[in-house]
C-alpha positions as CSV (number, residue, x, y, z in Angstrom):
1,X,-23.1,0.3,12.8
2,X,-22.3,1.3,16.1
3,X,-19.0,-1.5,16.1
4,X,-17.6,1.3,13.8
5,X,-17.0,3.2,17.1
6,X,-14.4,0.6,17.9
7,X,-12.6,1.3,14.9
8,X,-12.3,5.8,16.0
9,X,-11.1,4.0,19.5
10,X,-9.0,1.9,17.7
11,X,-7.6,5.0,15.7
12,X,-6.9,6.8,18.6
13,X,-5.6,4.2,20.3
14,X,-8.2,4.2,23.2
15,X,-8.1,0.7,24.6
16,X,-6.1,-0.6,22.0
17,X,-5.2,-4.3,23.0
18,X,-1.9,-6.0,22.5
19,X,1.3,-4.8,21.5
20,X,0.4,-1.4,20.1
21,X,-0.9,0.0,23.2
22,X,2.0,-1.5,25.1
23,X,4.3,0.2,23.3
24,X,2.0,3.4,23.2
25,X,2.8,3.0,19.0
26,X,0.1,3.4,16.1
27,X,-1.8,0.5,15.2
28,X,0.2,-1.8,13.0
29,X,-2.3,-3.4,9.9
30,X,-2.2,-6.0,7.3
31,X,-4.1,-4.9,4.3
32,X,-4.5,-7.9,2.0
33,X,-5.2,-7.8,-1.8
34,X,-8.9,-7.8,-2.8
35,X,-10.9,-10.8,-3.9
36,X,-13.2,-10.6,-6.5
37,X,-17.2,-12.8,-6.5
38,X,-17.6,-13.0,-10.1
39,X,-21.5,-13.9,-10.2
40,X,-21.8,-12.6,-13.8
41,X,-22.8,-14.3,-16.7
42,X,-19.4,-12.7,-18.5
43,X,-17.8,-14.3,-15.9
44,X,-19.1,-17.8,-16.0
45,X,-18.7,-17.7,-20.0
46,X,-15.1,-16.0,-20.0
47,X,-13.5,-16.4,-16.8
48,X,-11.5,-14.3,-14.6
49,X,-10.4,-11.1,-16.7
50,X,-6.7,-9.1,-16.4
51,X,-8.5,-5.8,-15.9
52,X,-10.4,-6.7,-13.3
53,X,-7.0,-8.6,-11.4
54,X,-5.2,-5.5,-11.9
55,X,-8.4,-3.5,-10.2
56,X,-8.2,-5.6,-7.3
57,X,-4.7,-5.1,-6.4
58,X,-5.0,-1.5,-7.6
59,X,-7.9,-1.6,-5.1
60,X,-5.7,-2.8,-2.1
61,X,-2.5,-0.4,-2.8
62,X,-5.0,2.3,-2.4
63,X,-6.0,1.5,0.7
64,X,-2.6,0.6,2.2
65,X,-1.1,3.9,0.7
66,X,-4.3,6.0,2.4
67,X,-4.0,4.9,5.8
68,X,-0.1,4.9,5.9
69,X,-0.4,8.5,4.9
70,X,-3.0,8.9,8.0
71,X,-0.3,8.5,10.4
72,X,-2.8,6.5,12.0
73,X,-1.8,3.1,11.1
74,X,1.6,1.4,10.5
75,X,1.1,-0.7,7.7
76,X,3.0,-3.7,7.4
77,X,4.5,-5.5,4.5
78,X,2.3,-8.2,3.6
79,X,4.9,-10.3,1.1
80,X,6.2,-13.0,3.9
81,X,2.5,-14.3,3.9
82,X,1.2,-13.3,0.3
83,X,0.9,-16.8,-1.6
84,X,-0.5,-18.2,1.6
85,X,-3.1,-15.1,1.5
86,X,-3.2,-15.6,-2.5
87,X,-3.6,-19.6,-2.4
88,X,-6.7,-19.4,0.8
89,X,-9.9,-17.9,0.1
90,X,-9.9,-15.1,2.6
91,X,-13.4,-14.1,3.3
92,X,-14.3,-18.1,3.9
93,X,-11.1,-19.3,5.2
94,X,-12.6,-19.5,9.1
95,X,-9.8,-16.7,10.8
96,X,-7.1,-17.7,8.1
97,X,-6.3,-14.2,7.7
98,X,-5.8,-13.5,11.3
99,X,-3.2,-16.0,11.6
100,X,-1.5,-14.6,8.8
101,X,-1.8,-11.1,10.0
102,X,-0.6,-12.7,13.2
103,X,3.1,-13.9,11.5
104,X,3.9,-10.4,10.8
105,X,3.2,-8.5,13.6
106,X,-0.4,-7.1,13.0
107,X,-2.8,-5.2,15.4
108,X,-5.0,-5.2,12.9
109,X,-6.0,-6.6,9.9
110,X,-8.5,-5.7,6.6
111,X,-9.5,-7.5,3.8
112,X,-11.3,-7.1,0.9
113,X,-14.1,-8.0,-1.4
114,X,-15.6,-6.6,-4.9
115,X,-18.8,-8.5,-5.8
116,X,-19.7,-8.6,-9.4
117,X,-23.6,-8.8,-10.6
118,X,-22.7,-7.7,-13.7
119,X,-20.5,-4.8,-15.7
120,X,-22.8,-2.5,-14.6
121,X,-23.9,-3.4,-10.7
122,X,-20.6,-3.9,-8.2
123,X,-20.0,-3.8,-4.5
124,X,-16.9,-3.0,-2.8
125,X,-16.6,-4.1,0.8
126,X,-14.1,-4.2,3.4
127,X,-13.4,-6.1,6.5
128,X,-11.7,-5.0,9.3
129,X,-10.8,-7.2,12.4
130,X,-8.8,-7.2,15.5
131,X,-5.6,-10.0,15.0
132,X,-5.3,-10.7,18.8
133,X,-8.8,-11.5,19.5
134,X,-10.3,-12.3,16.1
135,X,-13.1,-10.4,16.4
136,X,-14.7,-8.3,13.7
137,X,-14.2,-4.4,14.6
138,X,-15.8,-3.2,11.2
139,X,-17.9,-3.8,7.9
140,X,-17.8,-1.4,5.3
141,X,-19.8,-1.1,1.8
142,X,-20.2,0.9,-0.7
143,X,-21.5,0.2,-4.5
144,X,-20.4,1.2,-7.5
145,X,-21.9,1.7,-11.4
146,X,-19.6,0.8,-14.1
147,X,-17.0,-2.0,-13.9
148,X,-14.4,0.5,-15.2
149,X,-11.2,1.9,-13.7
150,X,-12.0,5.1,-12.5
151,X,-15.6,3.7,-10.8
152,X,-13.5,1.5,-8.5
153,X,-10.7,3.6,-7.8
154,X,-13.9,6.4,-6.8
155,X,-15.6,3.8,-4.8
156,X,-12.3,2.8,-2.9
157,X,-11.6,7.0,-1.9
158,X,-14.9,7.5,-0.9
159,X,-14.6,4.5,1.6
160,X,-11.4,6.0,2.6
161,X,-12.9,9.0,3.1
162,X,-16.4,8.8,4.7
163,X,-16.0,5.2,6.1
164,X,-12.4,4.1,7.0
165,X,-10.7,7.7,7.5
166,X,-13.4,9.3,8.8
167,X,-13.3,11.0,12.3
168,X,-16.7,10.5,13.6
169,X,-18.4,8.2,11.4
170,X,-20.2,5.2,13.4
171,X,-20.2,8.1,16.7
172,X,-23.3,9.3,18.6
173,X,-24.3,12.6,17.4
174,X,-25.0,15.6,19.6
175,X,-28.7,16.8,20.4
């Protein structure tokens, strides 16, 4: 995963296209809510479920607050474009959350997705690309046992913290 060396550039603003660098100011990021791939058989019987809606914007928010506490990233109020974001499927929208990213100022921009096998097997991704040239920067992934509260909000600190936050991940080690 050596494009996660981008994102420790992109951190400490080394390189940093666009306005951000221009203005020598953090990196400004749009963090949108979480989408959920229900592959279940609960979820073909029963549907989307409250809990889990509540998980994925719970998800989100915890992200968003992390890296604003960083003082690495500015992030950015995402309500001018949220029911565009909420009514476009955002991992297979081709760049639709760039352009929306793109209205409100963005450097940067992450989304997210939990997929659901079952109440027991879960995977929590996140996506992070670059808003003025589209590109992906970063993918990471973690999974998670236990489609309960305190399994995702785990899963979402420990990408924070060994993935997204973390100062050398993705970085050639010394001999």
């Amino acid at each position: 995963m050596k494009l996660l060396v981008v994102l420790v550039a992109l951190m400490s603003m080394v390189g940093m296209p666009g306005r951000a660098a221009q203005s020598g100011a953090v990196a400004k990021m749009a963090v949108f809510d979480f989408e959920l791939i229900d592959t279940s058989l609960q979820g073909e019987v029963d549907g989307p479920r409250k809990d889990e809606q509540e998980r994925l914007a719970r998800a989100a928010e915890q992200l968003r607050h992390a890296l604003a506490e960083s003082g690495k990233f500015q992030v950015l109020d995402i309500a001018p474009v949220s029911v565009a974001a909420h009514n476009s499927n955002l991992q297979a929208c081709g760049g639709c959350e760039v352009k929306l990213a793109d209205q409100i100022g963005a450097d940067l921009v992450i989304t997210g997705v939990v997929q659901k096998v079952s109440n027991l097997i879960l995977n929590m991704n996140i996506y992070l690309r670059d808003v003025h040239g589209g590109q992906p920067l970063a993918v990471m992934s973690a999974d998670l046992r236990g489609n309960t509260d305190e399994s995702w909000t785990r899963t979402m600190g420990w990408l924070i913290r060994n993935r997204m936050l973390a100062p050398n991940y993705g970085a050639p080690q010394p001999q």
